[in-house]
PDB file of N, CA, C and O in Angstrom:
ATOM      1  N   UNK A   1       4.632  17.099   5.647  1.00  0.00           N
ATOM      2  CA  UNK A   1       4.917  15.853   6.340  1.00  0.00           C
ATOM      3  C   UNK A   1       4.864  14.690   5.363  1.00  0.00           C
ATOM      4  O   UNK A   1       4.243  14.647   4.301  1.00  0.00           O
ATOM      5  N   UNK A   2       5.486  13.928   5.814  1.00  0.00           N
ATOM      6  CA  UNK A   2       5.702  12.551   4.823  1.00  0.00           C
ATOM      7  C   UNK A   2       4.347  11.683   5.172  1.00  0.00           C
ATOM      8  O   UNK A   2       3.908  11.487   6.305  1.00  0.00           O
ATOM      9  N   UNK A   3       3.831  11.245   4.028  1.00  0.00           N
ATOM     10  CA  UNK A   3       2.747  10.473   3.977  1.00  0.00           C
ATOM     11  C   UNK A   3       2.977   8.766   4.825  1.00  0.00           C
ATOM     12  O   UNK A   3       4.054   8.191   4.667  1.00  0.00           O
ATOM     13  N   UNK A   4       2.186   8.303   5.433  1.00  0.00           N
ATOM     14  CA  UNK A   4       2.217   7.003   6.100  1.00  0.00           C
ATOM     15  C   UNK A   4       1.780   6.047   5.261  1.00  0.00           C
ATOM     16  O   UNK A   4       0.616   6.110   4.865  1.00  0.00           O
ATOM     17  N   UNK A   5       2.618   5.009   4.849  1.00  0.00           N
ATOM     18  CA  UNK A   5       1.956   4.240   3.744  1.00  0.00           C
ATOM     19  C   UNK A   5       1.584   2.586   4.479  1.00  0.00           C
ATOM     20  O   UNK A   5       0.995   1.657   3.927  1.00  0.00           O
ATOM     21  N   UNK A   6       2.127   2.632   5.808  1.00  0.00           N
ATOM     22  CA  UNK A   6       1.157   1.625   6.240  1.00  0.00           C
ATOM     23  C   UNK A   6       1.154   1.711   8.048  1.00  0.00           C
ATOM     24  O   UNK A   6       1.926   2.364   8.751  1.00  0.00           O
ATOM     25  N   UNK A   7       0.030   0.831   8.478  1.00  0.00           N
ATOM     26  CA  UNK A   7       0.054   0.783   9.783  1.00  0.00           C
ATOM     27  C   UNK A   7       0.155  -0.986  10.337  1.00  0.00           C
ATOM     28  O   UNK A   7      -0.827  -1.535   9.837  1.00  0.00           O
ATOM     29  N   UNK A   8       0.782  -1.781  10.971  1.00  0.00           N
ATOM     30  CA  UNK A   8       1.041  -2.553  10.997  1.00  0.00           C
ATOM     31  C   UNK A   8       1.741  -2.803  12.376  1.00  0.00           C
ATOM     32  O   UNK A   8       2.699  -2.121  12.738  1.00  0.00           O
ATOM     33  N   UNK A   9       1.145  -3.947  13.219  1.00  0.00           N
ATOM     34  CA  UNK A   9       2.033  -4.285  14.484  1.00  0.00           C
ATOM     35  C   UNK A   9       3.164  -4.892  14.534  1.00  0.00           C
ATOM     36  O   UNK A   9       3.209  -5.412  13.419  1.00  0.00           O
ATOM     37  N   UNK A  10       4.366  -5.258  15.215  1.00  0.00           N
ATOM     38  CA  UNK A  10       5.242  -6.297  15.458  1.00  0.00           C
ATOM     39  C   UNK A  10       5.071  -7.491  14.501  1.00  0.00           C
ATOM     40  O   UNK A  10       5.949  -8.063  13.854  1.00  0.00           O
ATOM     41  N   UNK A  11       3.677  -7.756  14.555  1.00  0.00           N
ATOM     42  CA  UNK A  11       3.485  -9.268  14.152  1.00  0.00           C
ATOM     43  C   UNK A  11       3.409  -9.759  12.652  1.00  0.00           C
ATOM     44  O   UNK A  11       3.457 -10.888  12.164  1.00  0.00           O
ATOM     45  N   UNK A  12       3.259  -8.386  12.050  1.00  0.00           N
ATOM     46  CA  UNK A  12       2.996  -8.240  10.541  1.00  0.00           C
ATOM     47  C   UNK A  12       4.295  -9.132   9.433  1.00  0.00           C
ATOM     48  O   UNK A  12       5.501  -9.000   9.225  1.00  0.00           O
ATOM     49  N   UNK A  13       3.181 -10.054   8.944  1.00  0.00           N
ATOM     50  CA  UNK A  13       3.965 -11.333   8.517  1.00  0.00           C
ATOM     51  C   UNK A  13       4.753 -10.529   7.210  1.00  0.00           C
ATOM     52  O   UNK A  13       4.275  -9.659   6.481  1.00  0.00           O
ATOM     53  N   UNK A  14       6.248 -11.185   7.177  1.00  0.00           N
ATOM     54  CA  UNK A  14       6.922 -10.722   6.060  1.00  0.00           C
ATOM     55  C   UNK A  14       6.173 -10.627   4.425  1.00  0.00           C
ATOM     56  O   UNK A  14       6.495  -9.711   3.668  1.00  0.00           O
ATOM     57  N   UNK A  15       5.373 -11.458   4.101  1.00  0.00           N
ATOM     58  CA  UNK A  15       4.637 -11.134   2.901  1.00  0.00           C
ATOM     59  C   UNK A  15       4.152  -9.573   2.805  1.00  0.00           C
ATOM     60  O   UNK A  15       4.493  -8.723   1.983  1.00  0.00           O
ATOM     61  N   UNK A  16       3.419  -9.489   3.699  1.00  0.00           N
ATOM     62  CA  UNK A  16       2.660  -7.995   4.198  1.00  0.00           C
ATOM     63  C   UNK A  16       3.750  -6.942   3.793  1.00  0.00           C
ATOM     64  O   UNK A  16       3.394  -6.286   2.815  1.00  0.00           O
ATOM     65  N   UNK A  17       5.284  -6.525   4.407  1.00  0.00           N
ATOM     66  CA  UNK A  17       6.133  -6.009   4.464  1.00  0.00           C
ATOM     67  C   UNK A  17       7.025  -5.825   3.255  1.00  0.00           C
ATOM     68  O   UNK A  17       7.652  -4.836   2.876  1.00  0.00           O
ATOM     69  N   UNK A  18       6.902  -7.187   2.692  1.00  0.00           N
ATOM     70  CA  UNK A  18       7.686  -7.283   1.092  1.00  0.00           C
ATOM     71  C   UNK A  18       6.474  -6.339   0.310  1.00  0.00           C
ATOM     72  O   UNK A  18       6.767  -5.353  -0.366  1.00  0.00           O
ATOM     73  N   UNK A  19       5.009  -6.832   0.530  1.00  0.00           N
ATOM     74  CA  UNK A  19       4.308  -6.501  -0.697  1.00  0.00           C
ATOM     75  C   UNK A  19       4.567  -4.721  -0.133  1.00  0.00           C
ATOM     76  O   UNK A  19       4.893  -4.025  -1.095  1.00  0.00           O
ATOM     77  N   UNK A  20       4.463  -3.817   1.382  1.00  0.00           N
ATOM     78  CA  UNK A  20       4.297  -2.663   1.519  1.00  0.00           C
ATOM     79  C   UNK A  20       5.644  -2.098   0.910  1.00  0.00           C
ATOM     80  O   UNK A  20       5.600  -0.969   0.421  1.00  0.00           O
ATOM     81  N   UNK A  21       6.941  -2.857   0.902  1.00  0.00           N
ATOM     82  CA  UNK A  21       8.141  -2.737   0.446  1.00  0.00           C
ATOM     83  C   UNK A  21       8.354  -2.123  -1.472  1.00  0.00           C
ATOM     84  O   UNK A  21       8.986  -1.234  -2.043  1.00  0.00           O
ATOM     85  N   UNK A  22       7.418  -3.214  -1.864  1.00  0.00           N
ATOM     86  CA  UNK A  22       7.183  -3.176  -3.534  1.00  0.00           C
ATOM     87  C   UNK A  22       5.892  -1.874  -3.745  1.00  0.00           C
ATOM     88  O   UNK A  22       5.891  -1.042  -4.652  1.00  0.00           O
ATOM     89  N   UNK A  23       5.191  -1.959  -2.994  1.00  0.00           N
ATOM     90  CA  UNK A  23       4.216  -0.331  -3.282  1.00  0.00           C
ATOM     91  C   UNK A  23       4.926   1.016  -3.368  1.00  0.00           C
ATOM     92  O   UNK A  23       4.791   1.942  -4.168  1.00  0.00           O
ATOM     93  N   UNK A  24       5.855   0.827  -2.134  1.00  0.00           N
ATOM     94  CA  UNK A  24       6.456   2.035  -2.279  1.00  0.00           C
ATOM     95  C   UNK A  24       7.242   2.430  -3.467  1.00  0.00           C
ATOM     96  O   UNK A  24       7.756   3.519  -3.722  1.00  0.00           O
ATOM     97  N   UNK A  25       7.235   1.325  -4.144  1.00  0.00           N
ATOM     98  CA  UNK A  25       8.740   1.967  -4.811  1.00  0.00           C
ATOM     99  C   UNK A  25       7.826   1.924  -6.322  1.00  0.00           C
ATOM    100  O   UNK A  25       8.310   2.272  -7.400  1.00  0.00           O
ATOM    101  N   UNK A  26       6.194   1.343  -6.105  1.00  0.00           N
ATOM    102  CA  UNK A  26       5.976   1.537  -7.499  1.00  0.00           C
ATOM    103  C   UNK A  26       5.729   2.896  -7.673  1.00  0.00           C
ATOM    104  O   UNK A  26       5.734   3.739  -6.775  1.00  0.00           O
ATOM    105  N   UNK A  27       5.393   3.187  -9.503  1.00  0.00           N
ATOM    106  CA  UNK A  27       4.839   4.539  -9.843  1.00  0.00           C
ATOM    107  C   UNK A  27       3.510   4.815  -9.182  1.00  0.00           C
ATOM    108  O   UNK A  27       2.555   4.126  -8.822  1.00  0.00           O
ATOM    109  N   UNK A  28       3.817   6.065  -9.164  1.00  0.00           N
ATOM    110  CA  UNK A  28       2.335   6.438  -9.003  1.00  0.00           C
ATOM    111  C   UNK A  28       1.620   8.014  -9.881  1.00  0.00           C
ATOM    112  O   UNK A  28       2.305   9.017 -10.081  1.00  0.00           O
ATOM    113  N   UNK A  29       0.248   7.887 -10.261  1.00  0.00           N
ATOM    114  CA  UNK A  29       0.009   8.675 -11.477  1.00  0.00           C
ATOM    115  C   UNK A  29       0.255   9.908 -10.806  1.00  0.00           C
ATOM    116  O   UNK A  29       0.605  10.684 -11.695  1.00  0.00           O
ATOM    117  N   UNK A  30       0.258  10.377  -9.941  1.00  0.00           N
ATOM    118  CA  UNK A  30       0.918  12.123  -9.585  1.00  0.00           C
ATOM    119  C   UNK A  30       2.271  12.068  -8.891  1.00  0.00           C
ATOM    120  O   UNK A  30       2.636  13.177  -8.498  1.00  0.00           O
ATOM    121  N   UNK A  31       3.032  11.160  -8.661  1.00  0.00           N
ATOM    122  CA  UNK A  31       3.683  10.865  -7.317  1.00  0.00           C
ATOM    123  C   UNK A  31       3.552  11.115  -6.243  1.00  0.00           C
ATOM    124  O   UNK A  31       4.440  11.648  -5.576  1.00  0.00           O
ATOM    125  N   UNK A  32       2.186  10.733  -5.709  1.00  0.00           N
ATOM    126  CA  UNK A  32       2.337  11.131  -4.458  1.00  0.00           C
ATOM    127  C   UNK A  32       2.178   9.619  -3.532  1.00  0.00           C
ATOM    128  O   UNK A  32       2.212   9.679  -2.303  1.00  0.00           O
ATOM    129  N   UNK A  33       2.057   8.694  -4.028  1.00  0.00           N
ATOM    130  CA  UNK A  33       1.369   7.559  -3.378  1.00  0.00           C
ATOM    131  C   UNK A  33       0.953   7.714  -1.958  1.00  0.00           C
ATOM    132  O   UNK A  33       1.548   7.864  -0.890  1.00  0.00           O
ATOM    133  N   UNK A  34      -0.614   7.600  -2.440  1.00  0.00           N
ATOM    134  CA  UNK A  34      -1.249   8.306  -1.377  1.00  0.00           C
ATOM    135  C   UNK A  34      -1.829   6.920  -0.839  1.00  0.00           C
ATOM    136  O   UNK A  34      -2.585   7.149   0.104  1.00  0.00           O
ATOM    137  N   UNK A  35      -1.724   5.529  -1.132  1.00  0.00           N
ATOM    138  CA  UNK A  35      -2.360   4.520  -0.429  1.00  0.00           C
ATOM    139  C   UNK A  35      -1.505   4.127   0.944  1.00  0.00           C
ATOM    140  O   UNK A  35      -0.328   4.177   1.304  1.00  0.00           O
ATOM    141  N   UNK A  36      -2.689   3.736   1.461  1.00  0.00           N
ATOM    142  CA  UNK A  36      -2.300   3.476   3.176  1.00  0.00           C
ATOM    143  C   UNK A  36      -2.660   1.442   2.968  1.00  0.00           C
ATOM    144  O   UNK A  36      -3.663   0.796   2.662  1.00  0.00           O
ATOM    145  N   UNK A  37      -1.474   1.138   3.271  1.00  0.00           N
ATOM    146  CA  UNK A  37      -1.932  -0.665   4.095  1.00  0.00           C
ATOM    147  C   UNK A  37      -1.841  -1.221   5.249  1.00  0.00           C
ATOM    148  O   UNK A  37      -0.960  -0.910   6.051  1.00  0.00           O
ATOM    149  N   UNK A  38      -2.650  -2.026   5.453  1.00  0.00           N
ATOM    150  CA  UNK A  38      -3.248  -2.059   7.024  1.00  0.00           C
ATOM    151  C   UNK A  38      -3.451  -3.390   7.225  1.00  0.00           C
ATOM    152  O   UNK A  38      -4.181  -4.068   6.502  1.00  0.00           O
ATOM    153  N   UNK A  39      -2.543  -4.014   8.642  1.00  0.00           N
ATOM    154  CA  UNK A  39      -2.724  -5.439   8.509  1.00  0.00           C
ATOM    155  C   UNK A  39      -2.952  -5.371   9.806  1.00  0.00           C
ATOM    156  O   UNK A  39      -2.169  -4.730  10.507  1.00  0.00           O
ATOM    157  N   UNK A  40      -4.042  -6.003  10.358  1.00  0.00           N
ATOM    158  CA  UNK A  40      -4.827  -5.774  11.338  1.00  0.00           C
ATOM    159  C   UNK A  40      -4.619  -7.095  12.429  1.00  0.00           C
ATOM    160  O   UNK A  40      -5.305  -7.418  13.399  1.00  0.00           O
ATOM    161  N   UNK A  41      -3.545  -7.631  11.927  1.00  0.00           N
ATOM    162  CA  UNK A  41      -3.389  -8.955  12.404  1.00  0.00           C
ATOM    163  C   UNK A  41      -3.892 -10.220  11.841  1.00  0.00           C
ATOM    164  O   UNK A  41      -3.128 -11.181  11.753  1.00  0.00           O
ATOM    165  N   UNK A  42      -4.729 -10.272  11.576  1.00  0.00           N
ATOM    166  CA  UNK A  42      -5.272 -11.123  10.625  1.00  0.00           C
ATOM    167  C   UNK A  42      -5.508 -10.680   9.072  1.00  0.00           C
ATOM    168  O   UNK A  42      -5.347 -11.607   8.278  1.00  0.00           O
ATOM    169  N   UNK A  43      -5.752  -9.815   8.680  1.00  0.00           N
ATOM    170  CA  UNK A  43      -5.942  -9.856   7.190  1.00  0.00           C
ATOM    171  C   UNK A  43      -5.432  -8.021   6.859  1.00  0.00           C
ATOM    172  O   UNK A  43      -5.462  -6.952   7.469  1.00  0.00           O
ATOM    173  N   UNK A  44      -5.082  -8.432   5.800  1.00  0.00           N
ATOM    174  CA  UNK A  44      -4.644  -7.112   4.607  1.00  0.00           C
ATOM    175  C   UNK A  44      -5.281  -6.317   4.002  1.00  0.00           C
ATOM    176  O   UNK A  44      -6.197  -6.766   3.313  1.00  0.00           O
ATOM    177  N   UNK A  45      -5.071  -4.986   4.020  1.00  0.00           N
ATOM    178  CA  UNK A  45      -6.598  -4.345   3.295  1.00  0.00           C
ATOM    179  C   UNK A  45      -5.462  -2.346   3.017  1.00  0.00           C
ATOM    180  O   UNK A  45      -4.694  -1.713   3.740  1.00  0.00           O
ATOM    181  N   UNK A  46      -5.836  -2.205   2.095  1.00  0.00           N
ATOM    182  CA  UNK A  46      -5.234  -1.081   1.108  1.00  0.00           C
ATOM    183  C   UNK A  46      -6.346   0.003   0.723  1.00  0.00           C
ATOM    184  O   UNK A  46      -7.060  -0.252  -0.246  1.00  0.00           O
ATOM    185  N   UNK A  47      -6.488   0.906   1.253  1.00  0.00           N
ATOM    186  CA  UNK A  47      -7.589   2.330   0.607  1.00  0.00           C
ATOM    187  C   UNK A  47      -6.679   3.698   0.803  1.00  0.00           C
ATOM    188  O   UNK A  47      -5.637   3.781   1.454  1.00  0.00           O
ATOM    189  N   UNK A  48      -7.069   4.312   0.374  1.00  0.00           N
ATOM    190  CA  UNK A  48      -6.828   5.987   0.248  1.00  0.00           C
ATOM    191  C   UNK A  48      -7.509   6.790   1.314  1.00  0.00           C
ATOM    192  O   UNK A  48      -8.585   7.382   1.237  1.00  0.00           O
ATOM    193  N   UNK A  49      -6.689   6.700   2.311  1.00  0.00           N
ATOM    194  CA  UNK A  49      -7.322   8.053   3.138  1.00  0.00           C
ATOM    195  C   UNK A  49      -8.267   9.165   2.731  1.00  0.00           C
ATOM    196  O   UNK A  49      -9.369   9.384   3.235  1.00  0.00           O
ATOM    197  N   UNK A  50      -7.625   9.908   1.647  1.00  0.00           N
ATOM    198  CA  UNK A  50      -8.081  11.525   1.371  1.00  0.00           C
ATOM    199  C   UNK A  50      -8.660  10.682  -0.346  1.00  0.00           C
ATOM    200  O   UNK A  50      -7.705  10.829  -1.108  1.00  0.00           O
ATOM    201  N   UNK A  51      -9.390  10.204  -0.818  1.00  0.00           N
ATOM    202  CA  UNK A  51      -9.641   9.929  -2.194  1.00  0.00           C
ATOM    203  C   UNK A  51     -10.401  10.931  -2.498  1.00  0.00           C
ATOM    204  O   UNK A  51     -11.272  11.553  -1.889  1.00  0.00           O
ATOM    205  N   UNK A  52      -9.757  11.021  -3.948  1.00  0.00           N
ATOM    206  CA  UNK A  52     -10.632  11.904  -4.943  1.00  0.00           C
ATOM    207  C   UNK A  52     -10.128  10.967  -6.386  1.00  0.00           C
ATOM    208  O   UNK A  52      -9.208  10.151  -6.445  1.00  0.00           O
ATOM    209  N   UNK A  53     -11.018  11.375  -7.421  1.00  0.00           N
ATOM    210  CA  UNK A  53     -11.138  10.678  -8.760  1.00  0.00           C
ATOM    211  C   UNK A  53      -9.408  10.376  -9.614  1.00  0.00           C
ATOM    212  O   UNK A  53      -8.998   9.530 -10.409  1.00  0.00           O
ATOM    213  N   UNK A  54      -8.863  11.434  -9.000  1.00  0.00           N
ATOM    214  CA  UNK A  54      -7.115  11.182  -9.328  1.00  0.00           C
ATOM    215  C   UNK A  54      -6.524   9.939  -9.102  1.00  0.00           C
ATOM    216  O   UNK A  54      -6.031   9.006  -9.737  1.00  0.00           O
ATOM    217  N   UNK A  55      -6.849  10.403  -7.532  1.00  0.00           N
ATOM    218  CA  UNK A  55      -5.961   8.994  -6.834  1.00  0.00           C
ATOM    219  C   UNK A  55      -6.043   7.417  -7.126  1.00  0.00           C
ATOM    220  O   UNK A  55      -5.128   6.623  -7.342  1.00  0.00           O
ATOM    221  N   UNK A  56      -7.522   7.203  -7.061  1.00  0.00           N
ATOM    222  CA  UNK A  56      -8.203   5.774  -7.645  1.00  0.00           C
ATOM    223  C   UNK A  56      -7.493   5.079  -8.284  1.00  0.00           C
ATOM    224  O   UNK A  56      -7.396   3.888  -7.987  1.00  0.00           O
ATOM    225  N   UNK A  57      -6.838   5.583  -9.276  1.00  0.00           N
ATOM    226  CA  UNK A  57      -5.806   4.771 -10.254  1.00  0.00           C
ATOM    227  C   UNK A  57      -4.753   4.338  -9.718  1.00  0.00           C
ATOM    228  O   UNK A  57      -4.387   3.246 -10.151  1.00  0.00           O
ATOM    229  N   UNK A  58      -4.114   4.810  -8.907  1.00  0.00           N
ATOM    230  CA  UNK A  58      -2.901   5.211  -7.407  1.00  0.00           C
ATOM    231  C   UNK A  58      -3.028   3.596  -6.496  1.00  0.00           C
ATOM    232  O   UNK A  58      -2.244   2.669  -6.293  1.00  0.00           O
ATOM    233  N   UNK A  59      -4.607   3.923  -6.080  1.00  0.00           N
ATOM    234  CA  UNK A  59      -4.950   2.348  -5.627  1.00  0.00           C
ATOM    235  C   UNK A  59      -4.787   1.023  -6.298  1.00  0.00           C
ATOM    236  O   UNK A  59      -4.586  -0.001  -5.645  1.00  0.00           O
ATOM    237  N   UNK A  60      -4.875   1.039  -7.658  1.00  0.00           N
ATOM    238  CA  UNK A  60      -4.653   0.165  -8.364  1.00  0.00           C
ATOM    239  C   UNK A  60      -3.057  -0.591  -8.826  1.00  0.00           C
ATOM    240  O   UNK A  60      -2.596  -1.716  -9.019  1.00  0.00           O
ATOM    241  N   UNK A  61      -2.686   0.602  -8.843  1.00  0.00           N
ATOM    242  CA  UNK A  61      -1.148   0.501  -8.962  1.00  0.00           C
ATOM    243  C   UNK A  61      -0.364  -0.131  -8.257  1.00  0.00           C
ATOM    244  O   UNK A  61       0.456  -1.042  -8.380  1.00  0.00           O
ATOM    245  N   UNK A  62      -0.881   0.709  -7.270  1.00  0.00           N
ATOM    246  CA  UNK A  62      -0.221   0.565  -5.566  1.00  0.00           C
ATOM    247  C   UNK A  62      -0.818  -1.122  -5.112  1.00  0.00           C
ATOM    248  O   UNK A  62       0.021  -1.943  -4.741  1.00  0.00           O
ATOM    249  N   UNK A  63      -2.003  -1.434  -5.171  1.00  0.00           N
ATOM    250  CA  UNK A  63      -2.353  -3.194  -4.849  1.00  0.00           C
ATOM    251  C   UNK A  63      -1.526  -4.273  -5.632  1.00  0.00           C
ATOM    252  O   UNK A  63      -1.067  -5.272  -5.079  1.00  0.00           O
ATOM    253  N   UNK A  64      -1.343  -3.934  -7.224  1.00  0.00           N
ATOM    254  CA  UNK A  64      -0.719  -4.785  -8.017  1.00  0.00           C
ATOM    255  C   UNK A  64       0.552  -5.078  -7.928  1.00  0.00           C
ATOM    256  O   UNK A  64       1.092  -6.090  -8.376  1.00  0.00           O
ATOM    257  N   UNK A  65       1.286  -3.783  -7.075  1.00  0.00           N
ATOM    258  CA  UNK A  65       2.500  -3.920  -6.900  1.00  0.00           C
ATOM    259  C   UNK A  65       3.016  -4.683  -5.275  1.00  0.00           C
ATOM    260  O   UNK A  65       3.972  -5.378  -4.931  1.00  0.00           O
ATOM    261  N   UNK A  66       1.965  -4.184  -4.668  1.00  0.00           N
ATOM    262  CA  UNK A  66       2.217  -4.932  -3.424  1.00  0.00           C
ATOM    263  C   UNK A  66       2.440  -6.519  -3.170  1.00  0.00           C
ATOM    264  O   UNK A  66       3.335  -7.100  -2.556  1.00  0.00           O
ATOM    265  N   UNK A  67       0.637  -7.303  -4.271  1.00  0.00           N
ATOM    266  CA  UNK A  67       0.688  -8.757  -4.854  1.00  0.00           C
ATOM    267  C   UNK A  67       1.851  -9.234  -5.477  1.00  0.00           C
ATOM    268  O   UNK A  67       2.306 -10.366  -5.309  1.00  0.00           O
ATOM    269  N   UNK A  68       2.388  -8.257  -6.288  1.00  0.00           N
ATOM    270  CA  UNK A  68       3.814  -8.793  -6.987  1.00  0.00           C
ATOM    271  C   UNK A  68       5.015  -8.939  -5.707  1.00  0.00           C
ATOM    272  O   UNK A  68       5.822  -9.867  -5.759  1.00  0.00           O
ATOM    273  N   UNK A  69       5.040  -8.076  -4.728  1.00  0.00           N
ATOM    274  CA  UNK A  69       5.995  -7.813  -3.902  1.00  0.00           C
ATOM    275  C   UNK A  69       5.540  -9.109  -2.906  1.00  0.00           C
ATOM    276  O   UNK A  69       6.434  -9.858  -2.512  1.00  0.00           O
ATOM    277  N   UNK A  70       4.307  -9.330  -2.555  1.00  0.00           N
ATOM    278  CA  UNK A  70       4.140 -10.165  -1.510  1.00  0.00           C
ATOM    279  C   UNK A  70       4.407 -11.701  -2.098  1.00  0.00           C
ATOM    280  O   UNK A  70       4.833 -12.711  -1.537  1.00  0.00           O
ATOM    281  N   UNK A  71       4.149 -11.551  -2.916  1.00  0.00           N
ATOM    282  CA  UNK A  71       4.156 -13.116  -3.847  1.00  0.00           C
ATOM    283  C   UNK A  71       3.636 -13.673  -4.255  1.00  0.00           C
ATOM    284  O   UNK A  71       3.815 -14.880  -4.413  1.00  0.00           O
ATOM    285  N   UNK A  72       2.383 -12.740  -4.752  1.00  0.00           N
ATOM    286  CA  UNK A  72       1.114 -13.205  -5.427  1.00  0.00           C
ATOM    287  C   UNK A  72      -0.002 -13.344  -4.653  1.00  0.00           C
ATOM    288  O   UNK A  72      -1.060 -13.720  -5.158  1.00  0.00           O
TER     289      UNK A  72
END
């Protein structure tokens, strides 16, 4: 099954969507991009479901690219 890389209502402001837009398409160190983002209506927040010591780096990637995508 295809991994879910975010959960997000109707209301989820276009920043949110650009930055989940730019995660996807960054690298990731195994390819699997395993980060999940989550905008809860009020605020933004990015972790790894299943983490192990691999992925961690994955998170990093995956946040920097989102900030670049959202607009800083």
């Amino acid at each position: 099954s295809e991994h879910q890389t975010y959960k997000a209502g109707a209301d989820a402001p276009l920043w949110f969507m650009s930055g989940v837009d730019a995660a996807e398409k960054a690298p990731s160190a195994f390819d699997k991009n395993p980060v999940l983002f989550v905008w809860d209506g009020d605020d933004a927040s990015a972790f790894i479901p299943d983490r192990d010591s691999a992925t961690i780096l994955d998170l990093g990637i995956a946040k920097l690219h989102f900030e670049l995508g959202a607009g800083g």
